[in-house]
N, C-alpha and C positions, 0 to 999 in steps of 0.2 A: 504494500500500500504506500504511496505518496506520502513525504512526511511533511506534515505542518511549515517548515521552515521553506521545503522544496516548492510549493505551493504558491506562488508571489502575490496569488486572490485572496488569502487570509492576512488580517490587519497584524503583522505582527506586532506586538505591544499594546493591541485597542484594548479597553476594558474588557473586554467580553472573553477575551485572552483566556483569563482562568476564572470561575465564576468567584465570587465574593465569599469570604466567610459565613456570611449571614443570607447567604441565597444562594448555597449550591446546587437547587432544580429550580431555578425559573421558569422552565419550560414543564415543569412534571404535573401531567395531566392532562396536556396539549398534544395531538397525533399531527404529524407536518407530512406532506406530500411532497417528496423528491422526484424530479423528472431528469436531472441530468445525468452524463452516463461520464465523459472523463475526470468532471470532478466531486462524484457522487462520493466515494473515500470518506475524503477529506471533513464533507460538509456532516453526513449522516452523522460521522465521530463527533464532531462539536454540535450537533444537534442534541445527542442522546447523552451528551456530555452533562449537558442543560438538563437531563429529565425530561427528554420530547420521546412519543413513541413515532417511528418514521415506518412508512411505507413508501418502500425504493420501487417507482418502474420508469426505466429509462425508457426515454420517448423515442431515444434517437443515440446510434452509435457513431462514431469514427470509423471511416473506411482504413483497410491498412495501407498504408504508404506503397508497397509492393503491388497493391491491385489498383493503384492508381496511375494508368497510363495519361490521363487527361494532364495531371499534373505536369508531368514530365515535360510534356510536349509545351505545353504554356511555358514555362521557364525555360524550354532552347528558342522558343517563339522571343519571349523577352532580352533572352541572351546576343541571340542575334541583330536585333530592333536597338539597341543599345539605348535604353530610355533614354530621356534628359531629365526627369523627374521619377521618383518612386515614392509611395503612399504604404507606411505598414502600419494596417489598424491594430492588430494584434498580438501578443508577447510569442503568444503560443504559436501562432500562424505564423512568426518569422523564425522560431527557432525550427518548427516542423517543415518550413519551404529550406531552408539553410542543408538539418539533416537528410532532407528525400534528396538534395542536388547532390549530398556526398555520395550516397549509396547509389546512386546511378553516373558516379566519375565527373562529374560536372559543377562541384561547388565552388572549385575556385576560381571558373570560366564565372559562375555569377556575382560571388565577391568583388571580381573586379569590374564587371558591370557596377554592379551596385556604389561601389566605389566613387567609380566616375559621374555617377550623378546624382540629384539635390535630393537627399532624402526627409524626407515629413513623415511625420508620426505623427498617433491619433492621442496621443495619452501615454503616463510616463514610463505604464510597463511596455505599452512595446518601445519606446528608448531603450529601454534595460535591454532590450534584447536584439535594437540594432545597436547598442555600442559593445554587447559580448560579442558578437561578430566582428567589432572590430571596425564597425561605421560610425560616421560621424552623421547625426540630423542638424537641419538648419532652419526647422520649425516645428513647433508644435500644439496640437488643440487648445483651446482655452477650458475648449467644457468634455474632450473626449467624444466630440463626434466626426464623424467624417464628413459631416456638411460643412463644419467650421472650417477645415484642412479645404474644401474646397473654394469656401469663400477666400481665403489665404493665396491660393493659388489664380482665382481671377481676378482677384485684386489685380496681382504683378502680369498676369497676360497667359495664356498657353496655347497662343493660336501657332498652330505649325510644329509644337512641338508633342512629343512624345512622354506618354504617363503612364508606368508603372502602376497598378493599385492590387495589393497584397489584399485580395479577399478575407473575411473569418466565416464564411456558413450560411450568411443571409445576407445578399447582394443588395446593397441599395441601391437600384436600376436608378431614380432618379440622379442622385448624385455622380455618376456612369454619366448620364445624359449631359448633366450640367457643362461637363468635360467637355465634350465632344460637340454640344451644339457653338460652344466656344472657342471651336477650329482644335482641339487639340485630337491626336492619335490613341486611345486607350485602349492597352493592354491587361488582360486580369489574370491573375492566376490564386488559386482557392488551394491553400496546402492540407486544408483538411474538407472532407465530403459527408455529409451524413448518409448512414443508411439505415434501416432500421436494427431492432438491437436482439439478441439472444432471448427467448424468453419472451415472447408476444402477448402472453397471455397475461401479463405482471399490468401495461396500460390499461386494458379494459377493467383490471380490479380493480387500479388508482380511479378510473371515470367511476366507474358505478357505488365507489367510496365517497366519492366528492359528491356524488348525484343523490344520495343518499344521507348526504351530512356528516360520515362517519370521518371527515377530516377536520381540523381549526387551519389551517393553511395550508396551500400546492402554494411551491416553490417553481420557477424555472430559471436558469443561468442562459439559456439561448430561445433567441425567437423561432428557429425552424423546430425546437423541440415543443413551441405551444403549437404550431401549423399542424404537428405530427398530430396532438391531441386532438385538436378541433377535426381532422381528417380521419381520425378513431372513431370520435364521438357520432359522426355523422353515418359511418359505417353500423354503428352499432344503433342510431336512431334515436341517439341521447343527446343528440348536440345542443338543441334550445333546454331541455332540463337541464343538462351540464352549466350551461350559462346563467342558467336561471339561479343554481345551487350557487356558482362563484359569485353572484350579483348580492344574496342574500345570506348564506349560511357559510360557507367557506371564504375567507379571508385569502387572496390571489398575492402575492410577492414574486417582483423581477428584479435582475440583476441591476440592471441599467435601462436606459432606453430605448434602446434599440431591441433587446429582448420585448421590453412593457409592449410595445406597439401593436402586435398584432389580439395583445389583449385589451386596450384603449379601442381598437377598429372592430371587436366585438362588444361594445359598450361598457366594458369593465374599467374599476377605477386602480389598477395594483398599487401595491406597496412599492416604492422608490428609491433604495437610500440616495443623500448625495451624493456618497464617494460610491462609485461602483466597483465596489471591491465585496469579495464573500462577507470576511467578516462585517464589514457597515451591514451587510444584507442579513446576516443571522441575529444584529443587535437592534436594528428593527423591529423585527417578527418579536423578539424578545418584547421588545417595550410595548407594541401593539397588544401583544396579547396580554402581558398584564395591566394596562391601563384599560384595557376595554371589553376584555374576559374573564377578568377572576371577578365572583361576586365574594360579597363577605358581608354576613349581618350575624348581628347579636339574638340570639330568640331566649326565650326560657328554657328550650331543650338543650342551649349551646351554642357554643360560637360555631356559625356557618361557615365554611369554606369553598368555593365551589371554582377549580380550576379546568376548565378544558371539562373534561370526561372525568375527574379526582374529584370527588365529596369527602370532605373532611368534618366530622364534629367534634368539637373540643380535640380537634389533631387527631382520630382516629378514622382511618379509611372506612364507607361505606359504597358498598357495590350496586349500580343501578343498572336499570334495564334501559335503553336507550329510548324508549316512550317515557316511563318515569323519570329520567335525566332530564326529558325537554320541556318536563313540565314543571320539574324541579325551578330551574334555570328562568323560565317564566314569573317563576310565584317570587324565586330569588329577587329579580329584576324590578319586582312590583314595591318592592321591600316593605310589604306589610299591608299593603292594597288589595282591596278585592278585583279580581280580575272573573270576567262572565264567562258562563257556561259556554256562551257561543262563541267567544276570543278564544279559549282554550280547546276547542273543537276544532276551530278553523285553525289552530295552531300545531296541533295532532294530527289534522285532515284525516278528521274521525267522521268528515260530512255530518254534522250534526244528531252521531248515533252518542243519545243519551247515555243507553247499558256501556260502550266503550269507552267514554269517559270517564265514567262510574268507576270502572273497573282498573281503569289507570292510575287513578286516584287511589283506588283498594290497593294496587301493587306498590304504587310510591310507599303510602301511610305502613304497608306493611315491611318494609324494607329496611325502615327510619329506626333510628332506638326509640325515638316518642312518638308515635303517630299522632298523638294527640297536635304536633307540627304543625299541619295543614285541617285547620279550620273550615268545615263548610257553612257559608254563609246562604242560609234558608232563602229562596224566589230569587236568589243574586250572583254565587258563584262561590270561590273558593279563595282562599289567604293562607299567608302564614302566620303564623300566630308568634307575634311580637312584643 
């Protein structure tokens, strides 16, 4: 497994680094939805590090280097075309276009390409990774996108000339366009390809988790891995209820913006950090859900707890059925409110069957150390009793 330090997406030093003395499960009682596949490792470990339960399906794998003749060919394409400009968005995408040129005899025919012309990067990891090659960059993003690299580059003109752009997985055709309606010659080459991954049947469990409620956040680190999902869901005829569930009940987290996109252009609002780095992205989720998912009240039975899917009384675990959890979680919310038969039916999507209500309520109350808990309020609804 990849280790923390080798990793350059993990914040080394942020907070989140080692959890606190006084909070070593932030995350315990919260289930998270990983969809990425080469830095799944990494992230799962510091998820569950936290006290998160994860459910891994990668959406989307890495082609291997060896089965990538497209590659090849793009980089003698580039080699030969001897850019006057090169674009590398990413740390990973320069050091994997670097390694695929050695193993087919041809890196240091690109090196000195590369060499020779003005290199631009997107953001400071890929710097990192054109100056271990041993390049020098002569600019770089302000916010880490490659629109800005492109605003950059029409500023100063590129009619006539030649550009390089080191792909990462999800082509921004407009900014391609920009180039080229602006006279200049663009070349692409993509050092990694996704295909799909090992183990097909691991996404359709994450969809029908999420569809379901059975997660508190899907996570994604790349945009072709949400395309993959929405292209799942649609196969399986879950795609508007999948949207439906991320819009209301599952809480969506992207790496950066260019992943968020293609879940902004399905109406969703994800989780963002500023730095687009893992760690900012797992200290997020972190903050999120405990500012807007743990409930906590004081009742006569005990101090309440209610994390994710973890009910605590007075610190001691109690187990719920995931009907009784949602209605828990409701009455939680109310803190102390009567809430009506028909809110809590339509919230069950019990269709307004009286007996199943009933009996939800008979399973919570018997589950509790005091049932006497949950108060029915005669012609009105139900409480907790505060």
């Amino acid at each position: 497994m990849t280790t923390l330090n080798a990793l350059d997406s993990l914040d080394a030093g942020s907070p989140l680094a080692t959890p606190g003395p006084n909070d070593d499960a932030p995350l315990d009682g919260f289930r998270i939805g990983v969809t990425s596949h080469r830095r799944s490792p990494d992230l799962i470990e510091a998820l569950e590090r936290r006290g998160a339960s994860v459910l891994h399906a990668p959406a989307l794998k890495i082609a291997p280097v060896q089965e990538d003749v497209t590659l090849i060919e793009d980089t003698k394409t580039i080699i030969a075309a001897k850019p006057d400009i090169c674009i590398a968005t990413t740390a990973y995408g320069m050091r994997r276009w670097c390694e695929a040129a050695d193993s087919f005899g041809i890196g240091e025919q690109l090196l000195d390409v590369l060499a020779a012309c003005r290199m631009f990067v997107r953001g400071p990891k890929a710097r990192g990774a054109v100056r271990a090659a041993g390049l020098a960059d002569v600019g770089i993003s302000s916010d880490e996108t490659t629109a800005t690299l492109v605003d950059m580059l029409l500023q100063e003109g590129v009619r006539g000339k030649t550009v390089a752009v080191q792909l990462h997985g999800y082509t921004d055709v407009r900014q391609l366009e920009r180039l080229r309606m602006s006279g200049a010659t663009v070349l692409t080459v993509t050092p990694y390809r996704w295909v799909k991954p090992d183990g097909e049947d691991k996404l359709p469990r994450l969809i029908e988790a999420a569809c379901s409620g059975d997660l508190d956040v899907l996570t994604f680190t790349s945009a072709p891995a949400v395309d993959a999902m929405w292209s799942t869901a649609h196969e399986m005829g879950l795609y508007r209820q999948l949207v439906d569930a991320l819009k209301t009940q599952v809480t969506v987290a992207a790496v950066g913006p260019v992943t968020a996109q293609p879940l902004i252009d399905a109406g969703l609002s994800p989780l963002i950090p500023d730095r687009y780095r893992m760690g900012a992205l797992i200290r997020l989720v972190t903050e999120h859900l405990a500012l807007n998912h743990v409930r906590r009240l004081d009742t006569p039975a005990g101090h309440i707890e209610l994390r994710g899917r973890c009910l605590r009384i007075d610190g001691s675990a109690v187990d719920l059925a995931p009907a009784p959890l949602l209605l828990l979680r409701a009455l939680l919310g109310a803190g102390g409110a009567v809430l009506s038969r028909e809110a809590l039916s339509d919230l069950l999507e019990l269709r307004g069957s009286v007996h199943a209500l009933d009996m939800t309520v008979s399973r919570l109350r018997s589950s509790l150390p005091d049932g006497k808990l949950v108060e029915t309020v005669v012609k009105r609804g139900y409480r907790l009793r505060v």
